[in-house]
C-alpha positions as CSV (number, residue, x, y, z in Angstrom):
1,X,93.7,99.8,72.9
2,X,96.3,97.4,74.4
3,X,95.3,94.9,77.1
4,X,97.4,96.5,80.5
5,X,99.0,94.3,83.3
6,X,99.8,95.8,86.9
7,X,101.6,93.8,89.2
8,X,103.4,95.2,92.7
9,X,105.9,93.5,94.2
10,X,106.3,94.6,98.3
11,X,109.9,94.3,99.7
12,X,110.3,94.9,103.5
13,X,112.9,95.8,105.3
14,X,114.7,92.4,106.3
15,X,114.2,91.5,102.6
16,X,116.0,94.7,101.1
17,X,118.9,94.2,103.6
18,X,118.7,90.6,102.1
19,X,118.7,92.1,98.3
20,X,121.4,94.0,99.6
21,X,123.7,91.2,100.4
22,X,122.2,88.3,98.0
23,X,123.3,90.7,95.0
24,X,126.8,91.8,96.0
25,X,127.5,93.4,92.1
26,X,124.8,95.1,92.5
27,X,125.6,96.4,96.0
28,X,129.0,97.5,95.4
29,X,128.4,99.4,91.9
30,X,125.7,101.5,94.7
31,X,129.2,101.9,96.9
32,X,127.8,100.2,99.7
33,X,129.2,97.0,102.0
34,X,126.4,94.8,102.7
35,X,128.4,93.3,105.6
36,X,128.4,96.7,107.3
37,X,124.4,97.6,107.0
38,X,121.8,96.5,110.4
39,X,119.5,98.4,109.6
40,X,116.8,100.1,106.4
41,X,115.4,103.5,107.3
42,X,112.2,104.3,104.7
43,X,112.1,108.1,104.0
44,X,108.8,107.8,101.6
45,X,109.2,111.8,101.5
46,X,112.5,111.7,100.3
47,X,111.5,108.7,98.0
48,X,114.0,106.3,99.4
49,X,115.8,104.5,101.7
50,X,118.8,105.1,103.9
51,X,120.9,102.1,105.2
52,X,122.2,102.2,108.9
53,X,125.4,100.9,110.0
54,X,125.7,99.1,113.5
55,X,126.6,102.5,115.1
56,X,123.6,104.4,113.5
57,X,125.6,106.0,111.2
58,X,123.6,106.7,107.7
59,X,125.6,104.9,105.3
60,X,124.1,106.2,102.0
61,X,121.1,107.4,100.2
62,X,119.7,105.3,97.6
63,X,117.0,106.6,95.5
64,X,114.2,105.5,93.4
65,X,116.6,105.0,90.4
66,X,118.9,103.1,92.1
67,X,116.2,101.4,94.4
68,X,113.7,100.3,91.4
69,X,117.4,98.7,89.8
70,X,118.4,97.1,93.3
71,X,114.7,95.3,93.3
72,X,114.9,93.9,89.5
73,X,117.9,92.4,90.6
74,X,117.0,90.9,93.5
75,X,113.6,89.8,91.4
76,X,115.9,87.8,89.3
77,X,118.3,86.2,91.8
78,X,114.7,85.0,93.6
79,X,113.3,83.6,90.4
80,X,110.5,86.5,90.5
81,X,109.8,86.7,86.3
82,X,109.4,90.4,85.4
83,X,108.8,91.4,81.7
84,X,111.7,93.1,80.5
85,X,109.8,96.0,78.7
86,X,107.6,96.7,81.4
87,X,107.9,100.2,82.9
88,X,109.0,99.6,86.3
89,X,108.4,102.5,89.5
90,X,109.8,102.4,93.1
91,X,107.2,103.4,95.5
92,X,108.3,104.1,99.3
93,X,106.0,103.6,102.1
94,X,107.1,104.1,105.5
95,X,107.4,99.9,106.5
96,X,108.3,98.8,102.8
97,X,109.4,99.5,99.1
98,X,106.8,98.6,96.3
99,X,108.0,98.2,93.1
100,X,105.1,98.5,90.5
101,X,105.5,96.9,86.6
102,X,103.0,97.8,83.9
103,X,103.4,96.0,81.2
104,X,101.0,96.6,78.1
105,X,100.0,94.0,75.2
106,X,100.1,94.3,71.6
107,X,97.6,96.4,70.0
108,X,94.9,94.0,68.4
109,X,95.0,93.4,65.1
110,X,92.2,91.2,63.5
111,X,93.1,88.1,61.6
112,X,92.7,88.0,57.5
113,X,92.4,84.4,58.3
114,X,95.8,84.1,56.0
115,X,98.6,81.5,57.5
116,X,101.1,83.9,58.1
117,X,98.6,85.8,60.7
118,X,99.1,83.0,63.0
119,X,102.1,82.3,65.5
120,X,104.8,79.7,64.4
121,X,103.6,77.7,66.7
122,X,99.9,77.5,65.5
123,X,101.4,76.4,61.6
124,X,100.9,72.9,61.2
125,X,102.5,71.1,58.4
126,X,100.6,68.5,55.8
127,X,102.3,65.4,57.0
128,X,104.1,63.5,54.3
129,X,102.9,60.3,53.7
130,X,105.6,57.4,54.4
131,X,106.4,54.8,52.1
């Protein structure tokens, strides 16, 4: 059985409007203007957010698709490492967004003790003697 990692990563409101405007690609291909959004509204029933312009006009609704793609983003702008083939999930609370990464390890396979068993960099070389 694989060895499983969990890790959550909690994004609050100030820092999704951040996300939103620190990753302007990704902002635009959700058809929104980051410039125009004051405020998040959670709608954990829903299973997203809705961003408010200054009137207090909804602006859009973004889902846990476009959410959970949003936050990896913003992950990698902020220098936050996630593994790339780790199953990734948007949870939303009524304060925050959590977005949850499971990543599992190899299955364990014993060692025949043979060379090629071993990572590269575990092969050491007989050094050559210099003349």
């Amino acid at each position: 059985m694989p060895a499983v990692e969990h890790r959550t990563v909690e994004f609050d409101s100030p820092t999704i409007l951040h996300a939103l405007t620190a990753v302007p690609r990704m902002s635009e291909a959700l058809g929104l203007r980051p410039g125009k959004i004051e405020r998040i509204e959670f709608q954990p029933d829903r299973g997203g957010i809705v961003p408010i312009d200054p009137e207090g006009a909804p602006i859009a609704e973004l889902r846990a698709e476009s959410l959970a793609a949003l936050l990896v983003a913003y992950c990698a702008y902020i220098k936050i490492p996630l593994p790339r083939l780790a199953q990734k999930s948007v949870e939303v609370t009524s304060r925050s967004v959590v977005l949850h990464v499971a990543s599992a390890s190899r299955p364990y396979q014993p060692s025949t003790g043979v060379q090629a068993d071993f990572p590269r960099a575990m092969v050491w070389k007989k050094s050559r003697a210099r003349g």
